[in-house]
C-alpha positions in Angstrom: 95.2 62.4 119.3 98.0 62.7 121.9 100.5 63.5 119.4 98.3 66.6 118.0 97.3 68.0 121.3 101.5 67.9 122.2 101.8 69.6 119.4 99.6 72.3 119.8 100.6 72.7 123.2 104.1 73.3 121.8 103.0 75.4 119.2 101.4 78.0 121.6 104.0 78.1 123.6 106.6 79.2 120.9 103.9 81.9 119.7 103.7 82.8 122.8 107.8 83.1 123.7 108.4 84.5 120.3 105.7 87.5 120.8 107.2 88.4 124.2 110.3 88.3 122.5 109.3 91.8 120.5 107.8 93.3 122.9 104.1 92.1 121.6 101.1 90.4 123.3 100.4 87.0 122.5 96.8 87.5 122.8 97.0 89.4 119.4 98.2 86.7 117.8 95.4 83.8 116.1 96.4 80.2 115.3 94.7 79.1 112.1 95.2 75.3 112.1 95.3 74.0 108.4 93.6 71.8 108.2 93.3 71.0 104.0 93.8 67.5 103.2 93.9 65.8 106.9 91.0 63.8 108.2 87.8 64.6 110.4 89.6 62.5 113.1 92.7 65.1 113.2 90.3 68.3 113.5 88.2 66.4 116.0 92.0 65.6 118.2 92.8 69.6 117.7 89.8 70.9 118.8 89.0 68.8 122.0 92.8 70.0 122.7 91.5 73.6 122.5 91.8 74.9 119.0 89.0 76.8 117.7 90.1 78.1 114.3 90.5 75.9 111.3 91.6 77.3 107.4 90.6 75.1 104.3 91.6 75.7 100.7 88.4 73.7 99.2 85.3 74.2 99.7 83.7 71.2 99.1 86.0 69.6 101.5 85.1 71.9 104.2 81.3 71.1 103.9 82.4 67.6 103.9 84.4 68.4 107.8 82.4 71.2 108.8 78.9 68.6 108.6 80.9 65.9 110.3 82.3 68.8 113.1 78.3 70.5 114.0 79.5 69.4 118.1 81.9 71.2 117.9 83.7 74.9 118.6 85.2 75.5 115.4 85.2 79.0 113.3 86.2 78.0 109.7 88.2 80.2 107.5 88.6 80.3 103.6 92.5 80.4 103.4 92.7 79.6 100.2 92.0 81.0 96.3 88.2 81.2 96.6 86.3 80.4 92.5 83.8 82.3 91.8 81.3 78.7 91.0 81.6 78.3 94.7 81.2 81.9 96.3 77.8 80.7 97.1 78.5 77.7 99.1 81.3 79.3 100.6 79.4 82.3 101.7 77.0 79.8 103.9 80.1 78.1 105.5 82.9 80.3 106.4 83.3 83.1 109.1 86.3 84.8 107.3 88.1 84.5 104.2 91.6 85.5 103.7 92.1 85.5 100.0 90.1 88.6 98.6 91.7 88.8 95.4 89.3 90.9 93.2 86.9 93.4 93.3 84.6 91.1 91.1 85.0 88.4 94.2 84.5 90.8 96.6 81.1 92.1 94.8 80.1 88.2 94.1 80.5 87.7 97.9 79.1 90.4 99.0 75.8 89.8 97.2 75.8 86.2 98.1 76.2 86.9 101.8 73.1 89.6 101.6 71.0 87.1 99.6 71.2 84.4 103.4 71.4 87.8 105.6 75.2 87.1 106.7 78.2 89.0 107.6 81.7 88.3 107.1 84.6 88.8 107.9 87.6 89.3 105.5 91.3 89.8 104.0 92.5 91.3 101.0 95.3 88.8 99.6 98.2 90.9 98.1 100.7 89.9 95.6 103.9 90.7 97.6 105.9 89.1 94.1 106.0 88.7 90.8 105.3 85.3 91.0 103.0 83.9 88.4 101.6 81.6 90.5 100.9 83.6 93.0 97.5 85.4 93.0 96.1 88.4 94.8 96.1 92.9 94.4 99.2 94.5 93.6 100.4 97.1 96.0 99.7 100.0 93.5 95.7 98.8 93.1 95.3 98.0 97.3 94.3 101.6 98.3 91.7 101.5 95.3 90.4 98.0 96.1 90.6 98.3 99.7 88.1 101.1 99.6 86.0 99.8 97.4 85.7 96.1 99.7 85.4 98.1 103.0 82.0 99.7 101.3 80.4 96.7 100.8 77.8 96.1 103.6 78.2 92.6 103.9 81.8 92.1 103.8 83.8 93.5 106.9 87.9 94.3 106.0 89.8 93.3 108.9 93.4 93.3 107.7 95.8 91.9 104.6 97.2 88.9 103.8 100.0 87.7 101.7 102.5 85.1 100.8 106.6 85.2 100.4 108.0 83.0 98.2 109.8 79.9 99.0 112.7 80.3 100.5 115.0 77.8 102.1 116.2 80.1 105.4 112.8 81.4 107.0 114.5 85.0 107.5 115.0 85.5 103.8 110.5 86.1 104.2 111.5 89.2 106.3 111.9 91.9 103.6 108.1 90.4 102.5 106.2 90.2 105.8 107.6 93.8 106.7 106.1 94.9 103.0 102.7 93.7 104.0 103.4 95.6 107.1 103.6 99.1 105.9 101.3 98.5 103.1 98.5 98.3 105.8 99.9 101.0 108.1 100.6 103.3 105.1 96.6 102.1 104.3 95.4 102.9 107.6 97.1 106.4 107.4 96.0 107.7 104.1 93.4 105.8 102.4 91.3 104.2 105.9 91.8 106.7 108.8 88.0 106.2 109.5 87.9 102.8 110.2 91.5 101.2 109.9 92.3 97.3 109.6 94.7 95.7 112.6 95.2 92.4 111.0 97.9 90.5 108.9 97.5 87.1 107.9 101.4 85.7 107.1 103.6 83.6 108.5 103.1 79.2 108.0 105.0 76.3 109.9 108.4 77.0 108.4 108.3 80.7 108.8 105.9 81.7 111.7 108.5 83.2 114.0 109.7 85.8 111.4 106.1 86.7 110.9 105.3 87.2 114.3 108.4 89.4 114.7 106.9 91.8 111.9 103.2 91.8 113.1 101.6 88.7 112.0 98.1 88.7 114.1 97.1 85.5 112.1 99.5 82.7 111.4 98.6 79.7 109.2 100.1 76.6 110.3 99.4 73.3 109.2 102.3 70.7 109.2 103.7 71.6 113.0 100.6 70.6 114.1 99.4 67.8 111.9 102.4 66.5 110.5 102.6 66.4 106.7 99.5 66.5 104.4 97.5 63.3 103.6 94.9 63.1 100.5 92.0 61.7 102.8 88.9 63.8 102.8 86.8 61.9 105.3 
């Protein structure tokens, strides 16, 4: 418990230096704590040390932790690709999801949501690469999909998020965070004037600085806080 609460401490405290760095506020900048594949015991030690938002990949493992968490403060976010067999559940349990990959999904969702009266909050994932493995809406289709999500009256489009690929020096992700960067500005300025969206969800443990540099308002980190990932669901 000590161990995770140092941690987060620390982890704060880098955000914080790193966003004064360039000139930003660290207020504008959310910690989601990742917590896929660690135990009930390690969410319970991170939020008692003050951490309120938590991203899962699973969705039955976040029912599991989310009924074993009801005392608590915690907002849990979908930060992973969300199956269509599970929109439902998932629509009871999250309060934002970041991986908005389809119109189909975003339709599926959105009717799910108005069936239990719910609002959510959500990203459109982008494919920044041409990565097979990597899902999400390719920069040529986000103007079309974008306005088609932020229509749905269920779903609310706060910002983008997206994934570099692997690379062993953090700053080599640059060229990638700054292309999810102007894809939303350039979005804001010609397709969503009316109602633009502040957020980007980027930047993880090895990389969180670089994505702070170019905007990140939602960083995704997991191992700096809870050390490396565990197969225990309980």
């Amino acid at each position: 418990m000590a161990m995770i609460a140092e941690n987060l401490s620390r982890l704060k405290q880098t955000v914080e230096e790193t966003a004064l760095s360039c000139n930003r506020d660290p207020k504008t900048i959310h910690l989601v704590a990742v917590s896929k594949r660690k135990p009930v015991l390690d969410i319970r030690s991170a939020a008692q040390a003050g951490q309120i938002i938590f991203g899962e990949n699973h969705v039955q493992e976040a029912i599991k932790k989310q009924k074993s968490c009801q005392d608590l403060n915690i907002n849990w976010q979908m930060i992973g690709h969300l199956q269509k067999n599970k929109v439902k559940q998932a629509a009871a349990i999250f309060d934002t999801i970041h991986s908005i990959d389809s119109i189909e999904l975003a339709e599926i969702l959105n009717r799910a949501l108005e069936k239990i009266s719910r609002t959510m909050d959500c990203f459109i994932q982008v494919k920044l690469t041409a990565e097979k493995t990597k899902t999400g809406i390719t920069p040529e289709n986000l103007p079309r999909v974008a306005s088609h999500v932020q229509a749905l009256p269920n779903l609310n489009l706060i910002g983008l998020m997206g994934m570099p690929p692997f690379t062993p020096d953090p700053e080599q992700a640059t060229p990638y965070f700054r292309k999810l960067r102007l894809l939303r500005d350039e979005l804001n300025q010609t397709t969503l004037p009316d109602n633009p969206i502040p957020e980007l969800s980027m930047g993880m443990s090895r990389d969180f600085r670089v994505a702070i540099r170019e905007g990140a308002t939602y960083i995704r980190i997991g191992t700096l806080l809870f050390g490396e990932r565990i197969y225990d669901h309980s």
